[in-house]
C-alpha angles and dihedrals in degrees: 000000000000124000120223144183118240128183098184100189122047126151129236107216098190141014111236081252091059102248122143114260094162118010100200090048130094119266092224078065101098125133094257094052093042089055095046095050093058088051103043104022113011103049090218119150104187119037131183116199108185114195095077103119088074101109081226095061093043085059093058086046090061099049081043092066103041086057092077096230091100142022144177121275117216090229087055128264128092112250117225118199090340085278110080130039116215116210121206114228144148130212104223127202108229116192105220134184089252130196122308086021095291129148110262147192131213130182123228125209094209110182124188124192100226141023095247086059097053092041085062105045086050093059083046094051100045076076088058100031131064091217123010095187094074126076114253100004112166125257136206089246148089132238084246082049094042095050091062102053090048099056086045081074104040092260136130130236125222121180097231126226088352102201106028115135082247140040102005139105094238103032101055106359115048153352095227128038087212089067089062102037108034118172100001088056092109088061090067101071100161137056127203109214111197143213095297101044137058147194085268103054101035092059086067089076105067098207089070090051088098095042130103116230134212134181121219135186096235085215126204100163132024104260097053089065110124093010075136116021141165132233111220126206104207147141088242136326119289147115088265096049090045097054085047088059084048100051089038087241135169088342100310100124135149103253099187139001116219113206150150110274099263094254093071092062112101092239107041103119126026118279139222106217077185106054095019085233121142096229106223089178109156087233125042118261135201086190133065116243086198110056099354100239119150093216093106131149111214113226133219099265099039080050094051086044092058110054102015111127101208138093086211140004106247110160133217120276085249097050112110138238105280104213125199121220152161117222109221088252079069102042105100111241086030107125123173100249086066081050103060089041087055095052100042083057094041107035102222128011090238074071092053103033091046120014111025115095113230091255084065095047094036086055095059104041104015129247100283088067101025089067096050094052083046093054091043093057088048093059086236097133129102115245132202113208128252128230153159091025092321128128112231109233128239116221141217083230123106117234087231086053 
C-alpha cells in the first residue's frame, strides 16, 4: 500500500473562455492551473474539483485532455503529469423541508469516475438546475432525490460541509442525516466536515459513528488549495481506489485528516449581524448578550451542541488521527513574498508543513520566522475564533503565554 495526499473539494473560478463558474471564486481558478498547482506547488496527489458539471468546464476537460499532458484511467479519474489524479466532481444544491418547518438548503459533493459519466449527469441535472453553467446553483430536488441520480450514472454522494450556518444538512435542514436520507442513508458513507468542525466535535453526534470523514479545502483561490487535506492509504491513485479509502475497504482507508483547528473557520462560534461581535458564551445563544438582538447567525459548535446525542465524543477504533494544522496562508508574518521564497527552496508546501527540519526552514527565512512556523506545525499558537463569515486569527502568542 501508497499514501497519498487528497483535497476533495476545490473551486474553479473561471472557464478558459472567461465565463463565470464560480463567481466568488478567483479567475486564476481554471481546471489547467488547478492541476498544475497540486502538482508544482501543493504536493497533492488526488483533487476533486467540483464544478465540473458546468458545460463549460466539460469543454476545458476536453482540451485538457488533447494537450498530452493528461488522460483518462480505466478505473476513473483523469491522470496529470503522471503525479496527481484529478477527480471529476459537482457540488449540487439540494432544496430540503428545514428545521422549524423552513425552507433549506443543503450542498452535495457528487463525484463520477469518468467524463462520459459527468457529462451525463450534467445533461440530467440542466432539468433540475436554472443555469447549469454556474457552480452551486440550487435544484428542484432533494438529497433522497439527488442519490439516486448519482448513482444512475456510477457516481458517490458526500453531504458537504456538513455543519456550516448555510447551505448544509446539518447547519440549516435537520438534526439527523437519516431524516433526510431514509432508507438510502447507508449509501452515504463519508462526511465532509468542514472549516469550522472537527473529528472531535462531530463524534458527538452517533449516526456518523459509522461514517467515514474527510476533510477538504473548500478552495476559492489557488493558494488555499490543501488549507484542510486528507492522507490515503491506496494501491494507486484512482476513482476506484478512492472509493475503496472511503468505504474502508481491502485495506484503502484514510489514515489521517489534516485541517484548520476549528476556531479559524469563519463560522465556529455563533455571530451578531447587529453588533458585528463573535458570541463565546458557554451555552449557545439565539439571542445577543451584548446588544440583545435576535440576528444572529448560529456557528458550528453552538449548532453540534444543540442536537449531539452524546455525553462525550469517543470515536470509533477506525477513525483517524484528526491533525491540526495551519496552512502557511494562516501563520502570522507570513507574506506571500516569503511564500513564494520558501517554496521555491522547498518544492511543495506538503515538504515544509510535514518533512523539512527547522535548520532547513530557519536557513531560508531566519529564526524570527522559522520558530514560529515550527510552533505552528506543532499546533503551539493561540488562536481567536472565527465567526459570522469571519476567519479566526493565529498568533504569535504561545498557548503556555
Amino acid at each position: 500500500m501508497n499514501e497519498f495526499f487528497a483535497d476533495l473539494h476545490v473551486h474553479i473560478g473561471r472557464a478558459k473562455n472567461n465565463k463565470p463558474i464560480k463567481i466568488t471564486a478567483a479567475k486564476s481558478l481554471n481546471f489547467a492551473n488547478i492541476a498544475k498547482e497540486c502538482e508544482e506547488r501543493k504536493g497533492i496527489n488526488i483533487v476533486g474539483i467540483i464544478d465540473c458539471a458546468s458545460p463549460y468546464v466539460i469543454q476545458d476537460i476536453e482540451e485538457f485532455l488533447k494537450t498530452g499532458d493528461a488522460y483518462e484511467l480505466e478505473d476513473g479519474g483523469i491522470i496529470y503529469k503522471d503525479k496527481v489524479c484529478i477527480i471529476l466532481g459537482s457540488e449540487t444544491e439540494t432544496s430540503e423541508k428545514g428545521r422549524n418547518g423552513k425552507k433549506g438548503a443543503a450542498h452535495n459533493l457528487c463525484y463520477f469516475p469518468h467524463l462520459k459519466d459527468i457529462k451525463a449527469y450534467s445533461e440530467e441535472m440542466s432539468k433540475h438546475i436554472k443555469n447549469i453553467t454556474l457552480s452551486t446553483q440550487r435544484s428542484d430536488l432533494s438529497g433522497y432525490e439527488l442519490i439516486d441520480i448519482v448513482e444512475k450514472y456510477n457516481g458517490i454522494l458526500i453531504p458537504a460541509h456538513a455543519f456550516t450556518p448555510f447551505k448544509s444538512y446539518y447547519g440549516n435542514c435537520t438534526d439527523r442525516l437519516k431524516d433526510i436520507f431514509k432508507e438510502k442513508y447507508d449509501k452515504i458513507f463519508a462526511v465532509e466536515l468542514g472549516l469550522s468542525s472537527d473529528t472531535y466535535l462531530a463524534d458527538m453526534i452517533s449516526e456518523l459513528e459509522n461514517k467515514t470523514f474527510v476533510t477538504n479545502s473548500d478552495a476559492h483561490s489557488l493558494p488555499k488549495i490543501a488549507r484542510e487535506y486528507n492522507k490515503v492509504q491506496m494501491e494507486d491513485i484512482s476513482f476506484k481506489e478512492l472509493v475503496k479509502a472511503l468505504k474502508n475497504e481491502d485495506g484503502r482507508k484514510i489514515i489521517a485528516n489534516y485541517g484548520l483547528d476549528p476556531k479559524l473557520g469563519k463560522y465556529h462560534r455563533t455571530y451578531c449581524d447587529a453588533c458585528n461581535s463573535t458570541i463565546q458564551t458557554k451555552e449557545p445563544v439565539e439571542v445577543c448578550p451584548y446588544c440583545g438582538s435576535n440576528k444572529v447567525t448560529f456557528g458550528v459548535f453552538d449548532r453540534i451542541e444543540l442536537i449531539k446525542d452524546k455525553k462525550e465524543s469517543i470515536s470509533p477504533k477506525s477513525r483517524p488521527e484528526y491533525i491540526y494544522q495551519t496552512p502557511l496562508g494562516f501563520v502570522p508574518g507570513l507574506g506571500n513574498k516569503t511564500i513564494e521564497k520558501l517554496l521555491d527552496n522547498f518544492g511543495t508546501e506538503m515538504n515544509i508543513l510535514h518533512k523539512l527540519s527547522f535548520d532547513d526552514i530557519e536557513a531560508a527565512v531566519g529564526t524570527k520566522l522559522a520558530t514560529i512556523i515550527d510552533e505552528s506545525r506543532k499546533g503551539r499558537l493561540q488562536i481567536e475564533s472565527g465567526g459570522g463569515g469571519n476567519y479566526g486569527k493565529v498568533s504569535t502568542k504561545t498557548i503556555d503565554n
